[in-house]
C-alpha positions in Angstrom: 8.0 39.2 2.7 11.3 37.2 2.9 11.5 34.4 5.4 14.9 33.3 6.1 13.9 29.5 7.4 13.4 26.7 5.6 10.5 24.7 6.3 10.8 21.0 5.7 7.8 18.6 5.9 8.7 15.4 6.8 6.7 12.0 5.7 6.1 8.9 7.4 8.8 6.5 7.8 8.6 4.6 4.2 11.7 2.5 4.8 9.6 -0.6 5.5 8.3 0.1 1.5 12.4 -1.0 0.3 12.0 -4.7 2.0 8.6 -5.5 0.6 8.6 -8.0 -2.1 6.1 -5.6 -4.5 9.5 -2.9 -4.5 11.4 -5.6 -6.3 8.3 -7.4 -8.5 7.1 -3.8 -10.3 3.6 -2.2 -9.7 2.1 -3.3 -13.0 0.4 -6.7 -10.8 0.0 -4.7 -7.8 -2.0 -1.6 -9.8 -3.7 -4.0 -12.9 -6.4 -2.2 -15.1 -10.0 -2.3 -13.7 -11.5 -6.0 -14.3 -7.5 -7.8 -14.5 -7.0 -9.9 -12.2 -5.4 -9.4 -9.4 -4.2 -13.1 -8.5 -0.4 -12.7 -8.8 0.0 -9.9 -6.5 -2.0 -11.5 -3.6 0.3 -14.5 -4.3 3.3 -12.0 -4.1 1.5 -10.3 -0.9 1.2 -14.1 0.5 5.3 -14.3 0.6 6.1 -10.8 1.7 7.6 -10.7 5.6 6.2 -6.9 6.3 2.3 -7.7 4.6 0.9 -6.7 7.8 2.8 -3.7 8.0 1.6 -2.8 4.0 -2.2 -3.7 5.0 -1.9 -1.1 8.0 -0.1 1.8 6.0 -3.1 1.3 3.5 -5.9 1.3 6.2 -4.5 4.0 8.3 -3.8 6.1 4.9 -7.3 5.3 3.1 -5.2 4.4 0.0 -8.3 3.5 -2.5 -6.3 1.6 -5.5 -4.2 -1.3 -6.0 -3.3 -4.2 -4.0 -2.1 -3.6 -0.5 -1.2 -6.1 2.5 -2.9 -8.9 0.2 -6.4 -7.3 0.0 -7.7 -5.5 -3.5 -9.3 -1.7 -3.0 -13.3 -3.8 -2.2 -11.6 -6.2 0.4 -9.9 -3.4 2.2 -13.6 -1.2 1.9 -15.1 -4.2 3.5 -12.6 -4.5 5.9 -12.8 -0.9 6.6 -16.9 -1.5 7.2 -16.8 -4.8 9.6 -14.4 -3.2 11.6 -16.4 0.0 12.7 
């Protein structure tokens, strides 16, 4: 079978990802090994205009590692939890 159209899938509007203050700092804070500490990226998250904006993509796409909106992966669980 030859299909003649191209299908594209498009994803979610990212752009917001370019002005957040983890683009321009590296993931290495923001994904540490298990037991690091995750200090410096929640004092990263803490300057960051579009935190709110990062906390919600992570919610609303269950994203289960690293530090998101200024909560680690057991913050947003709890979050997750008290809210339902």
């Amino acid at each position: 079978m030859h299909i003649d159209t191209i299908t594209t899938i498009t994803s979610p509007d990212l752009d917001w990802q370019q002005e957040a203050l983890c683009a321009q700092t590296g993931a290495d804070f923001f994904f540490p090994e298990p037991g690091s500490s995750v200090r410096e990226a929640k004092r990263i998250c803490g300057m960051c205009a579009i935190r709110s904006t990062c906390l919600e993509y992570a919610l609303d796409n269950d994203e289960r590692f690293g530090v998101w909106g200024g909560l680690s992966e057991k913050e947003r669980l709890e979050l997750r939890r008290t809210s339902h």
